[in-house]
Backbone as CSV, one residue per row, in Angstrom:
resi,resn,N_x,N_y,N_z,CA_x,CA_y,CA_z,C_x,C_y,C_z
1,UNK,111.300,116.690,96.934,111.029,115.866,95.751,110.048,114.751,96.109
2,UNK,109.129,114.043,95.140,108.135,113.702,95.495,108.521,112.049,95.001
3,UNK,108.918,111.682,95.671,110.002,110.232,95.541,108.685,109.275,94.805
4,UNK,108.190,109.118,95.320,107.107,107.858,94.689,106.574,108.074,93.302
5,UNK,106.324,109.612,93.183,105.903,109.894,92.019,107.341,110.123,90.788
6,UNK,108.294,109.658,91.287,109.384,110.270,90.692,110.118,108.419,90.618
7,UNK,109.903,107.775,91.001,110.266,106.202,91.174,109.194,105.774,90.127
8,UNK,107.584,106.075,90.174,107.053,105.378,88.843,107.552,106.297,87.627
9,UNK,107.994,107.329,87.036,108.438,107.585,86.174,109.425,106.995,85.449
10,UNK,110.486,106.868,87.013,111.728,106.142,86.543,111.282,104.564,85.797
11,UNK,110.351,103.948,86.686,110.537,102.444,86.212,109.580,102.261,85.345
12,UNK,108.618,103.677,84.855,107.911,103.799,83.536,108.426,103.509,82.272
13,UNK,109.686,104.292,82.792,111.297,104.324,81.349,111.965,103.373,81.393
14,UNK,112.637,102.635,82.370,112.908,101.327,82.461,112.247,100.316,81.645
15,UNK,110.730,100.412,81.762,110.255,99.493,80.931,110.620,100.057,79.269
16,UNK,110.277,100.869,78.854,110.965,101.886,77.348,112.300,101.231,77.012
17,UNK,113.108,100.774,78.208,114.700,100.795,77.812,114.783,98.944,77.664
18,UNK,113.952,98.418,77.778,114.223,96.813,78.222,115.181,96.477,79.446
19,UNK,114.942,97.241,80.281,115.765,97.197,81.880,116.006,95.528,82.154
20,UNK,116.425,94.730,82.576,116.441,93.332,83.377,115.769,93.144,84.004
21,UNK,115.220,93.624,84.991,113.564,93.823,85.976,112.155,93.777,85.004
22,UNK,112.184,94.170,83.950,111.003,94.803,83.223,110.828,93.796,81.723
23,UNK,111.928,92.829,81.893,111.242,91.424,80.719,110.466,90.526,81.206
24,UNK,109.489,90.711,80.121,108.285,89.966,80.943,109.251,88.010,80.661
25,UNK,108.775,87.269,81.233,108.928,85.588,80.507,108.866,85.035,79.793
26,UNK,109.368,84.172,79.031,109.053,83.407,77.846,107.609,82.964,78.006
27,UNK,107.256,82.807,76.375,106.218,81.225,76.360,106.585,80.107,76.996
28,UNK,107.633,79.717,76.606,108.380,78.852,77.161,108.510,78.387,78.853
29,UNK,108.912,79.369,79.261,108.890,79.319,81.094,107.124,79.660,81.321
30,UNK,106.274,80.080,80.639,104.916,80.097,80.999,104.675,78.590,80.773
31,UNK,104.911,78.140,80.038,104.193,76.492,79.200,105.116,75.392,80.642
32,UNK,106.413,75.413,80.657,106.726,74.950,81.939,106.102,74.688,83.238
33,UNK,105.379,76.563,83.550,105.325,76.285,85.180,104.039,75.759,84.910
34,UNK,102.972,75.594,83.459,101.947,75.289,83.464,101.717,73.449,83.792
35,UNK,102.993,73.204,83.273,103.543,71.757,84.087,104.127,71.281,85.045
36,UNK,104.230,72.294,85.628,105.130,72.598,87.607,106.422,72.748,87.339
37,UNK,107.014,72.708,85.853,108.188,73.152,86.146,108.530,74.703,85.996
38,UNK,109.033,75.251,87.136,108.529,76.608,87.406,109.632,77.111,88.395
39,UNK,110.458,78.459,88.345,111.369,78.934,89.552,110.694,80.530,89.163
40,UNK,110.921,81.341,90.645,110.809,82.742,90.522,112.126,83.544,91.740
41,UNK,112.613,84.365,91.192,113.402,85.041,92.117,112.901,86.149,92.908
42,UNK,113.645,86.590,93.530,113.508,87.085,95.055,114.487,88.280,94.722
43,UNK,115.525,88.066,94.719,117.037,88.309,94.483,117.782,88.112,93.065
44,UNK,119.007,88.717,92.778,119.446,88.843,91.278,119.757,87.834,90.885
45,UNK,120.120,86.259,91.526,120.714,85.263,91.088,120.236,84.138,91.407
46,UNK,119.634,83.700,92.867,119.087,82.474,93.670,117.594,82.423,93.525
47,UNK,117.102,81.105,93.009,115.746,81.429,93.021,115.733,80.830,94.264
48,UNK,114.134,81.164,94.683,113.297,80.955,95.653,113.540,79.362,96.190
49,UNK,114.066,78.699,96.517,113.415,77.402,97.477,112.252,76.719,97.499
50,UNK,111.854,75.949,96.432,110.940,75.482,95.968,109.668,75.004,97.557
51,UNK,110.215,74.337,98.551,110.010,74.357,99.896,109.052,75.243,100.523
52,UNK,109.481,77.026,100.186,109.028,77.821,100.497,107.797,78.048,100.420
53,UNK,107.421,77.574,99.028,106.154,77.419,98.476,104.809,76.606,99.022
54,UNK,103.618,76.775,98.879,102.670,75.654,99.135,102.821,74.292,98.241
55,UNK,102.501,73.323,98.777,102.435,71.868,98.316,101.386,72.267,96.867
56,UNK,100.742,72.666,96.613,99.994,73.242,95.790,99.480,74.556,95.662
57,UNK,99.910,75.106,94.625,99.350,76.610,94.705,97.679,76.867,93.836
58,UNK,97.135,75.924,93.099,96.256,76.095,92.509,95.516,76.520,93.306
59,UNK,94.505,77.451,93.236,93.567,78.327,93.738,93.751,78.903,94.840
60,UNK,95.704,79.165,95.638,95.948,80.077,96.380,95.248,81.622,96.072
61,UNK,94.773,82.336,96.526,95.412,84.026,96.325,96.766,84.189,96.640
62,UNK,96.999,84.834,95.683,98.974,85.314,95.741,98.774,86.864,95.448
63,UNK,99.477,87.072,96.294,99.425,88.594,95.811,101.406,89.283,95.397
64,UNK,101.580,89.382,94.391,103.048,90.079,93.957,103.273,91.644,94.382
65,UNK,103.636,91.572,95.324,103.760,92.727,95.768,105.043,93.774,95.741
66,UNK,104.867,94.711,94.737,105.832,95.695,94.298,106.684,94.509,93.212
67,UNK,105.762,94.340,92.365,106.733,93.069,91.579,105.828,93.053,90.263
68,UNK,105.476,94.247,89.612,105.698,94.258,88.235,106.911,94.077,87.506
69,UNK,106.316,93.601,85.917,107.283,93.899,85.032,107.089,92.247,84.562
70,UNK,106.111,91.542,84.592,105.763,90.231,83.877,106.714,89.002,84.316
71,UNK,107.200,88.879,86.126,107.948,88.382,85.955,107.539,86.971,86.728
72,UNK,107.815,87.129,88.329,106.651,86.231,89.025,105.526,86.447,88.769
73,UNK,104.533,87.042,88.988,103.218,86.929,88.627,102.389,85.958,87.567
74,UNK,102.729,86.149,86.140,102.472,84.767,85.203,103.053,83.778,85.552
75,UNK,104.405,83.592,86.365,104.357,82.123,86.880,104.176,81.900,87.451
76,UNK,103.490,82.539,88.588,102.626,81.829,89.723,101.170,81.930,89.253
77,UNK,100.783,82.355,88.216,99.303,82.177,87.487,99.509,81.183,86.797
78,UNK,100.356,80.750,86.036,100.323,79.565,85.651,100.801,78.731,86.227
79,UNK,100.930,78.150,87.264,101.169,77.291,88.295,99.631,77.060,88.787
80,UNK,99.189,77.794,88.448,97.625,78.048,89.400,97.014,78.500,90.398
81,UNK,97.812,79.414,90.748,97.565,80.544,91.363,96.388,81.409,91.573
82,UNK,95.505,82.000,92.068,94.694,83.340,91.594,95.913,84.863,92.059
83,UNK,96.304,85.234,90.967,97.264,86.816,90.998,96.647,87.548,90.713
84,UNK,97.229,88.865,91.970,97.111,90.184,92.173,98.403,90.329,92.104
85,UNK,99.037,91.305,91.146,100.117,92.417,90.660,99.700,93.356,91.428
86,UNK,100.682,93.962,92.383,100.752,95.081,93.035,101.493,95.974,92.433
87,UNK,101.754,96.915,92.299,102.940,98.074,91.861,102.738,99.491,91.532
88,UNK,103.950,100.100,91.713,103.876,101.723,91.645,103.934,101.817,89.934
89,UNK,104.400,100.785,89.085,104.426,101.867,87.681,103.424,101.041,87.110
90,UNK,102.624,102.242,86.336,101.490,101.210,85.147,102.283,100.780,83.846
91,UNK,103.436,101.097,83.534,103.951,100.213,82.203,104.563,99.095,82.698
92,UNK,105.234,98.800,83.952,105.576,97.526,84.724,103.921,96.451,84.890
93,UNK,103.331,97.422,85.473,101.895,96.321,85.577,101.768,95.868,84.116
94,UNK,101.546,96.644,82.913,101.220,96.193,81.538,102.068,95.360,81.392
95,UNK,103.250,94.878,81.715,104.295,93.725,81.348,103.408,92.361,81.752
96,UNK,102.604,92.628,83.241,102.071,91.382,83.116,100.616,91.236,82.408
97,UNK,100.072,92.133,81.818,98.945,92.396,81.305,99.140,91.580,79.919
98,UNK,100.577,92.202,79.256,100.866,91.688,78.065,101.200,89.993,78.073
99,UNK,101.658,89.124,79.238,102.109,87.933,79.881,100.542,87.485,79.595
100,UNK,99.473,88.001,80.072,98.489,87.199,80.501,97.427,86.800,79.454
101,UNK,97.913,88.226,78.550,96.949,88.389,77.317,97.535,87.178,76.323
102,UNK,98.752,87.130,76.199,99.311,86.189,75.504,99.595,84.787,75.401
103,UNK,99.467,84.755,77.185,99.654,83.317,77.600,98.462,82.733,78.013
104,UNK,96.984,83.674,78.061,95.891,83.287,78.464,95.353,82.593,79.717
105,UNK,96.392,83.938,80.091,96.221,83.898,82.032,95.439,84.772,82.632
106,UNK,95.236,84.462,83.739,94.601,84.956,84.769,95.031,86.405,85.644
107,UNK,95.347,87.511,85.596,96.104,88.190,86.280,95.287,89.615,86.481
108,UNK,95.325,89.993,87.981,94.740,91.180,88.224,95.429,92.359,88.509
109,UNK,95.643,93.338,87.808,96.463,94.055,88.483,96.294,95.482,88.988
110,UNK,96.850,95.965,90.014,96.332,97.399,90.790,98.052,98.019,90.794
111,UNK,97.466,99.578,90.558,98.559,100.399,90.910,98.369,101.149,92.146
112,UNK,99.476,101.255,92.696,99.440,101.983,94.199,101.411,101.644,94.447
113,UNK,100.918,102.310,95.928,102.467,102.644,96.388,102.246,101.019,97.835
114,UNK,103.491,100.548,97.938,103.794,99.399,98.664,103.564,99.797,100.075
115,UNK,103.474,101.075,100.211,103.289,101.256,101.850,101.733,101.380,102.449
116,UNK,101.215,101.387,101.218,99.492,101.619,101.325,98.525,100.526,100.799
117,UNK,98.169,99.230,101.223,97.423,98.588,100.451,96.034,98.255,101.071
118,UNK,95.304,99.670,100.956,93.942,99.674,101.689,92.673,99.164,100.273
119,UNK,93.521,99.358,99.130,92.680,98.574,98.044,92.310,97.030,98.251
120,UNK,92.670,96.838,99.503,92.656,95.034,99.965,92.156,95.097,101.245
121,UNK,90.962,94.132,101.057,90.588,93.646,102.675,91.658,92.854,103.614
122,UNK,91.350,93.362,104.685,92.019,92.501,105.943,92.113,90.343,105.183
123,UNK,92.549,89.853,105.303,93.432,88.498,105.232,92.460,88.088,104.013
124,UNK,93.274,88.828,102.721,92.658,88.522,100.935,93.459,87.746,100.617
125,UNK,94.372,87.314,101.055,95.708,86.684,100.393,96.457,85.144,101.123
126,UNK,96.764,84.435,100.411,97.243,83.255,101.158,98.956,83.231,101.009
127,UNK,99.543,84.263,99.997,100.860,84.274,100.210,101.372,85.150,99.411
128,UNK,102.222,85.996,99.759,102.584,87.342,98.956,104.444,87.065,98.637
129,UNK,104.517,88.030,97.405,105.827,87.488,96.969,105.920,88.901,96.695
130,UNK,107.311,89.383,97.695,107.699,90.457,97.323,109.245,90.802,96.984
131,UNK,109.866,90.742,95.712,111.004,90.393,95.620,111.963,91.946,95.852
132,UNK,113.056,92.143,95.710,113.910,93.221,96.012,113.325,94.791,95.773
133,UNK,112.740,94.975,96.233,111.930,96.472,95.791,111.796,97.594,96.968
134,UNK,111.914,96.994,98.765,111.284,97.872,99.225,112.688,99.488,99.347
135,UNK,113.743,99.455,98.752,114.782,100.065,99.145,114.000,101.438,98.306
136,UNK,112.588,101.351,97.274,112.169,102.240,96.808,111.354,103.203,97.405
137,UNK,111.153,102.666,98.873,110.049,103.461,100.365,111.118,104.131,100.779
138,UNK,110.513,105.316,101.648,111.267,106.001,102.764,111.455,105.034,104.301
139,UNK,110.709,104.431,104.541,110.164,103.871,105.374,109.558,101.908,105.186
140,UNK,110.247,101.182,106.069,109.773,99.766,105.554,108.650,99.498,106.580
141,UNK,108.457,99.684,107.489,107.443,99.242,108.652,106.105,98.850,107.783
142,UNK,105.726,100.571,107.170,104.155,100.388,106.640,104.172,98.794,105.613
143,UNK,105.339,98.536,105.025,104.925,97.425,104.198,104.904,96.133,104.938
144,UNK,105.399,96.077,105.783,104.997,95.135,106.579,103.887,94.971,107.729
145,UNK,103.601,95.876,108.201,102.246,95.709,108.807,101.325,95.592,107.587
146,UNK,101.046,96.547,106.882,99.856,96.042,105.166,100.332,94.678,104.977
147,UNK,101.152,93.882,104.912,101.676,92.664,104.237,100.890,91.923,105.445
148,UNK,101.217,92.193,106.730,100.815,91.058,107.549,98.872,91.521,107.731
149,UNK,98.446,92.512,107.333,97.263,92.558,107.345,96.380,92.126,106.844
150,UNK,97.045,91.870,105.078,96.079,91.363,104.060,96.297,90.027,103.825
151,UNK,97.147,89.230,104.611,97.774,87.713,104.632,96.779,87.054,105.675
152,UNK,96.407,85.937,105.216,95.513,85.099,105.953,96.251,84.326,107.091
153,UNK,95.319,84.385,108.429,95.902,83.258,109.075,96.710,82.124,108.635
154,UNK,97.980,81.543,108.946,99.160,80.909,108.794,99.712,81.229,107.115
155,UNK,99.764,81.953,106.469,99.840,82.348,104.909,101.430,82.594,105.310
156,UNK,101.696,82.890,104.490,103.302,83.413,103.905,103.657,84.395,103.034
157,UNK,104.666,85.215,103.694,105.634,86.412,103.072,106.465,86.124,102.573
158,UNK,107.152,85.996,101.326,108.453,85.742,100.897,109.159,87.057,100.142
159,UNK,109.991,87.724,100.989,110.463,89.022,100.643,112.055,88.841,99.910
160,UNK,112.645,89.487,99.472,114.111,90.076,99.131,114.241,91.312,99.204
161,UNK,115.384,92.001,99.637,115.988,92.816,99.955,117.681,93.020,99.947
162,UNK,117.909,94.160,100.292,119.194,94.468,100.251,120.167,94.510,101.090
163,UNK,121.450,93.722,101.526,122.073,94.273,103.105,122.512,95.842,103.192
164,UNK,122.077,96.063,104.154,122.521,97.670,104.184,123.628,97.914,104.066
165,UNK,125.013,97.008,104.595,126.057,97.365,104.115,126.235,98.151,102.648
166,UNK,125.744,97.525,101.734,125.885,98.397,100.495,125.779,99.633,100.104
167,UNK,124.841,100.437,101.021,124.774,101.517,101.257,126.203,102.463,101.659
168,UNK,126.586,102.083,102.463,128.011,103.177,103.448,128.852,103.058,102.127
169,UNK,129.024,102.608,101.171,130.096,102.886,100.716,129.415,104.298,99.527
170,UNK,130.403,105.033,99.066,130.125,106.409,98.113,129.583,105.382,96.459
171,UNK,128.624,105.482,95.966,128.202,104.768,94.151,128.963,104.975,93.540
172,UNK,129.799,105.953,93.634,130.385,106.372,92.614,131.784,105.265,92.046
173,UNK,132.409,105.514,93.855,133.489,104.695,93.739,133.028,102.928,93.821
174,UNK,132.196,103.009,94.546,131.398,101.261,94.190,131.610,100.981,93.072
175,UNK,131.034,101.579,91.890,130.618,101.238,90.598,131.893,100.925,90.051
176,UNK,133.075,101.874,90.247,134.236,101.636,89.481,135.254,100.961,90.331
177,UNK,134.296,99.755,91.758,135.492,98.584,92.491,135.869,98.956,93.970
178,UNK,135.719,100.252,93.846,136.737,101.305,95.066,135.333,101.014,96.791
179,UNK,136.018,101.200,96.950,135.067,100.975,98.730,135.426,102.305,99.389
180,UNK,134.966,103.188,99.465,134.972,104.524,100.116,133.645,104.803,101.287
181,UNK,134.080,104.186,102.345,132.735,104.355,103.329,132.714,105.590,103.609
182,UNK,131.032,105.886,103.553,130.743,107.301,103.371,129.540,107.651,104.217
183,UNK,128.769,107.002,104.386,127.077,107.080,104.518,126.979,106.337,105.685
184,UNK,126.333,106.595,106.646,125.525,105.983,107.756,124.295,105.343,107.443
185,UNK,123.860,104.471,108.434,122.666,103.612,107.855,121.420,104.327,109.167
186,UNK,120.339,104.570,108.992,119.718,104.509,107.601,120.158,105.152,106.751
187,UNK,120.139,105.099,104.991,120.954,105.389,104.272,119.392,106.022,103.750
188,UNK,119.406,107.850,103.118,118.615,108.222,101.795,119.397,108.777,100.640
189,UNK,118.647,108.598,99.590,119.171,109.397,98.845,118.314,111.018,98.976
190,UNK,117.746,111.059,99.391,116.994,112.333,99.639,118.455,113.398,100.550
191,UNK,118.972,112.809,101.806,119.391,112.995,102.352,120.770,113.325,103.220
192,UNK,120.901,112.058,102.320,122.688,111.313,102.675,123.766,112.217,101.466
193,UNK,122.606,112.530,100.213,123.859,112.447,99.191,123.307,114.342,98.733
194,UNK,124.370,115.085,98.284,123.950,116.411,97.720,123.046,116.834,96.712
195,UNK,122.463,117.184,96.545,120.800,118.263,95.979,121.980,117.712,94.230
196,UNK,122.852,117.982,94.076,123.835,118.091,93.044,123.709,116.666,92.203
197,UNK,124.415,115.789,93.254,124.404,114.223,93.195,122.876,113.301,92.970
198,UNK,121.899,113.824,93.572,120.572,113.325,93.062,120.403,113.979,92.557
199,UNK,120.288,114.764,91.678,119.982,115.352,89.915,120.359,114.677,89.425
200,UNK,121.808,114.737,89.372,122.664,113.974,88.667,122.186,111.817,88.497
201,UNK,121.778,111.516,89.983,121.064,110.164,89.675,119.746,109.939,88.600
202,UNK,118.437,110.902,89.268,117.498,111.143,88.926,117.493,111.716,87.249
203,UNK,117.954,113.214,86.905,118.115,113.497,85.563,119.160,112.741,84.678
204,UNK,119.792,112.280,84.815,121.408,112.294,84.284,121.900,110.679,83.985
205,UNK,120.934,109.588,85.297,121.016,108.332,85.401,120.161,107.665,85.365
206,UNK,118.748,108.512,85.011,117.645,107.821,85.771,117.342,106.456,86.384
207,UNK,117.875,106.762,87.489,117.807,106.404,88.503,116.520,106.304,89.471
208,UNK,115.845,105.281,90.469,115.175,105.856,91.324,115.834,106.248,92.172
209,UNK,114.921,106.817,93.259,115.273,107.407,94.712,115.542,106.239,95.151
210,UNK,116.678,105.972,96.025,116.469,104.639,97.005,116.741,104.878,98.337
211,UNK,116.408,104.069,99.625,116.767,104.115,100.495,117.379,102.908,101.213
212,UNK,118.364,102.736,101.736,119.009,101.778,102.689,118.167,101.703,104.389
213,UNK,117.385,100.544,104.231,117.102,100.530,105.663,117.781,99.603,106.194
214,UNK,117.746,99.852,107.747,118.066,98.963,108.539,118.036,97.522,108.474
215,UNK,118.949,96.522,109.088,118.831,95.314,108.971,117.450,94.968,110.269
216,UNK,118.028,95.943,111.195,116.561,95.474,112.383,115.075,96.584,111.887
217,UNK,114.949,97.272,110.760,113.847,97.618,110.447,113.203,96.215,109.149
218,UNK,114.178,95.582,108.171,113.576,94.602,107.476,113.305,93.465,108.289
219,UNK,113.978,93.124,109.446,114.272,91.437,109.669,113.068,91.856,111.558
220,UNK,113.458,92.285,112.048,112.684,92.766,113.469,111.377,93.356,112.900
221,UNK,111.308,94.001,111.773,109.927,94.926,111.339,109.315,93.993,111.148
222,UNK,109.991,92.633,110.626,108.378,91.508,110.245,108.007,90.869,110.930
223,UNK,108.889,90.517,112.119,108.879,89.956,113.581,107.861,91.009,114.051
224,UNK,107.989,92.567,114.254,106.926,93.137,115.516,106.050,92.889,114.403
225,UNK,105.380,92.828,113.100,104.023,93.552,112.541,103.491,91.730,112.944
226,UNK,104.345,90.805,113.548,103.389,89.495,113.794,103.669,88.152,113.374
227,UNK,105.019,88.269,111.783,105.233,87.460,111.715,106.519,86.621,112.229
228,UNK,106.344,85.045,111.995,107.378,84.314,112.463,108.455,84.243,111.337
229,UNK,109.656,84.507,111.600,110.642,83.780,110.699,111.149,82.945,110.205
230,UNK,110.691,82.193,109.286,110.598,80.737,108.982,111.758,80.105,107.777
231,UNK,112.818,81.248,107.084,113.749,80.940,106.208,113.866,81.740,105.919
232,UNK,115.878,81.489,105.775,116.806,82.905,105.164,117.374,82.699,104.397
233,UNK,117.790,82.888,103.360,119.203,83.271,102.163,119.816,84.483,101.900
234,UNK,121.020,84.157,101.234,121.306,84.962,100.702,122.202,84.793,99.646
235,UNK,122.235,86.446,99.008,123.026,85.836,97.159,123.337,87.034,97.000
236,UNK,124.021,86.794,95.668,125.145,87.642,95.668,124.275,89.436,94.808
237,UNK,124.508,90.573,94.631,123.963,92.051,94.760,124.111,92.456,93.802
238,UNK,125.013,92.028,92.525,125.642,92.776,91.683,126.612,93.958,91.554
239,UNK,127.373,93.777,92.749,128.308,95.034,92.516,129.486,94.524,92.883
240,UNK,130.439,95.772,93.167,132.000,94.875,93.962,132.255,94.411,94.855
241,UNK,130.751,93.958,95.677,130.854,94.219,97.048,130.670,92.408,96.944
242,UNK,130.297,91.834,95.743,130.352,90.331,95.588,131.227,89.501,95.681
243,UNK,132.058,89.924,95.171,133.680,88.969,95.683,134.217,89.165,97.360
244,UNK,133.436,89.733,98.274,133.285,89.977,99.529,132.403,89.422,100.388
245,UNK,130.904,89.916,99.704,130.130,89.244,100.803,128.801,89.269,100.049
246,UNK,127.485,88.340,99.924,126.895,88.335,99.436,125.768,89.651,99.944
247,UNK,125.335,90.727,99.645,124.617,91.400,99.483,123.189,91.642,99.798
248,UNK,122.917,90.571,99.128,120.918,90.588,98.765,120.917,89.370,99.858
249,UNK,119.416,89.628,100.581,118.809,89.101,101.469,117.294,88.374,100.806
250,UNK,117.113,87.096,101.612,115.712,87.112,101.525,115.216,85.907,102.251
251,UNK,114.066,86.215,103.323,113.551,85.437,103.874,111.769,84.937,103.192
252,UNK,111.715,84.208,104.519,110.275,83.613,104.591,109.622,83.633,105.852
253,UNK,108.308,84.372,105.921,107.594,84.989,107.407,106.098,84.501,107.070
254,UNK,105.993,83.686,108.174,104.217,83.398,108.341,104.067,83.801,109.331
255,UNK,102.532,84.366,108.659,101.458,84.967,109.749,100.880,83.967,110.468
256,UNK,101.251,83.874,112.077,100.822,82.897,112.787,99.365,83.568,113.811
């Protein structure tokens, strides 16, 4: 199965369904960050750490990487930003198309897959915001070497992600509370779960493909591609696994 091409379909329809990922922002939160008052998430609940950010973003390059759907992107264009929208689906990119047209912003956007960003010269970017998305790759390395390639000397990564724990347990019984460890990490759905069970995600749930990587392929992968680790959080995942342990990850890595 041809996962990437089968992940922009999914989050093609997502946008069709009004998914939570895929509302673009108010006027309102646009007219805000156009006055600095402004938050963007990473993760399902904690925003970002205002800190994290440059002392001024006006005429940064930012690049949103794997982060359609109108969400950061217009508010870091209206903050003052120069944005590049990265992403695998073109009705997620149109979310910020429709943000920019309306709010009379600035926003560029390219479709492609997160593991490939040769549409970008070597250090185009002064800080990339990539919020919970990469669990949609087979593989996390390539996005982090591309991330640390197209990031300028001392620039910044601000990623979210998933703890792999969430993975070992069976979805099924997750969803309805139950903890049934099942799955080894690295976790696919290509792989881990039966030809039966991904139909059933894919046709039946549409669902994307996801994969569970490693904690030392997200957190060590941005360390070898160069960068330093400069801030961590974490917050809570949305499932049962919240009244336990918070879930979602997300740091901050400059290219030194």
């Amino acid at each position: 199965m041809d996962y990437i091409s089968n992940n922009r379909e999914v989050w093609d329809k997502k946008v069709d369904s009004n998914y939570v990922w895929t509302r673009p922002v108010s006027d309102d939160e646009v007219e805000d960050a156009k006055l600095g008052k402004w938050k963007i998430y990473l993760t399902p609940m904690k925003p970002v750490p205002r800190e994290w950010f440059p002392e001024r973003l006006i005429g940064k390059k930012v690049l949103c990487l794997a982060s359609g759907g109108g969400q950061q992107g217009p508010i870091m264009a209206a903050a003052g930003a120069k944005v590049t929208v990265f992403d695998n689906s073109e009705k997620q990119l149109g979310q910020d198309r429709y943000v920019a047209q309306r709010n009379n912003l600035i926003i560029k956007t390219v479709q492609g897959n997160m593991k490939d960003l040769s549409a970008f010269e070597d250090e185009s970017f002064d800080f990339i915001v990539h919020p919970w998305s990469n669990c949609y790759v087979d593989t996390v390395i390539p996005v982090w070497n591309e991330a640390y390639r197209v990031l300028k000397r001392g620039g910044t990564l601000i990623s979210g992600f998933a703890n792999p724990i969430e993975y070992i347990f069976d979805l099924k019984e997750l969803e309805q509370g139950g903890f049934v460890v099942r799955h080894s990490i690295p976790y696919s759905d290509l792989i881990s779960i039966s030809k039966d069970e991904l139909n059933e995600l894919v046709l039946d749930q549409n669902e994307g493909i996801c994969f569970g990587h490693s904690l030392y392929d997200q957190i060590q992968g941005q360390i070898a591609a160069g960068f330093l680790i400069a801030g961590f959080y974490e917050d809570k995942g949305g499932s049962a696994l919240d009244q336990y342990i918070n879930s979602s990850i997300a740091t901050k890595a400059i290219k030194l």
